[in-house]
C-alpha positions in Angstrom: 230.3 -25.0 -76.3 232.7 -24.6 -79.3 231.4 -25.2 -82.7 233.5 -28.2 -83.0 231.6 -29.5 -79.8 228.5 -29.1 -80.9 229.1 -31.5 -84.2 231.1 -34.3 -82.3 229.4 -37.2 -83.6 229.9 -40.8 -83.3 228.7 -44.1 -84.6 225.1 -46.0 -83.4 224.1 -49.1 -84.1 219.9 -49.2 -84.5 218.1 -52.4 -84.6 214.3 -51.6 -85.2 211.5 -54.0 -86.0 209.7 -53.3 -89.3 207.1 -54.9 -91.9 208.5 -57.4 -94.0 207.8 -55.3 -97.2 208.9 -51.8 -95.5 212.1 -53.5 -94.1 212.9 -54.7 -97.7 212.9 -51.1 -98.8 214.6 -50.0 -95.7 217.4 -52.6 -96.9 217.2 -51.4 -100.5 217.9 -47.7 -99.1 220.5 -48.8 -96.4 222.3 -50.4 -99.7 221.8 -48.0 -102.3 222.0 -44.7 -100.5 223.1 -44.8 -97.2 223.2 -41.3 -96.6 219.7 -41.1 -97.2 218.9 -43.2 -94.7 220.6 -41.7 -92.5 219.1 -38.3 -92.8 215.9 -39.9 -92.5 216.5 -41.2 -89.3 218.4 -37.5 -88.2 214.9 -35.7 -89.2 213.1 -38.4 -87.4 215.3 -38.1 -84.2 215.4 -33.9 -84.6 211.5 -34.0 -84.7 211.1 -36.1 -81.7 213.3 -33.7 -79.7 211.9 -30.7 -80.8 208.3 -32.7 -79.7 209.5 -33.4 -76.5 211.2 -29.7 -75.9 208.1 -28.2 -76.5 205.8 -31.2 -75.1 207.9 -30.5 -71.7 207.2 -26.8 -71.3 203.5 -26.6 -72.0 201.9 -24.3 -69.3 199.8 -25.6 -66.6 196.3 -26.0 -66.8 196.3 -23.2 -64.5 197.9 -20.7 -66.3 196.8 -21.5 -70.0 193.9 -19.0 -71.6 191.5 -22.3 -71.5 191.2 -22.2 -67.7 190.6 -18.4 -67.9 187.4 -17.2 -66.9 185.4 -15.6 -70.0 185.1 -12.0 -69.3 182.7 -9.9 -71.4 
């Protein structure tokens, strides 16, 4: 993969239900600093991946140090 590849982006369209008053600000944010926004939602997106990477290639019971037997 090219470096070029690997920053292809396009253009989503997220509709998310939110509190009243937090949806306001969300609004406030979309309007006033888009950018922002959209780096929150990046960081949120990156951090679920990363989460789900890792979540995916936790050891088995079976091979973790918790099933271990104790040895003295």
């Amino acid at each position: 993969m090219t470096e070029s590849q690997k920053w292809d982006t396009c253009s989503v369209q997220l509709k998310v239900q939110l509190p009243r008053d937090l949806a306001a600000q969300v609004e406030e944010v979309q309007q006033t600093d888009p950018e922002f926004l959209s780096r929150i939602v990046l960081y949120g997106l990156t951090r679920r991946s990363i989460y789900r990477h890792l979540r995916d290639r936790r050891p088995e019971p079976s091979d973790s140090v918790e099933s271990s037997p104790l040895v003295l």
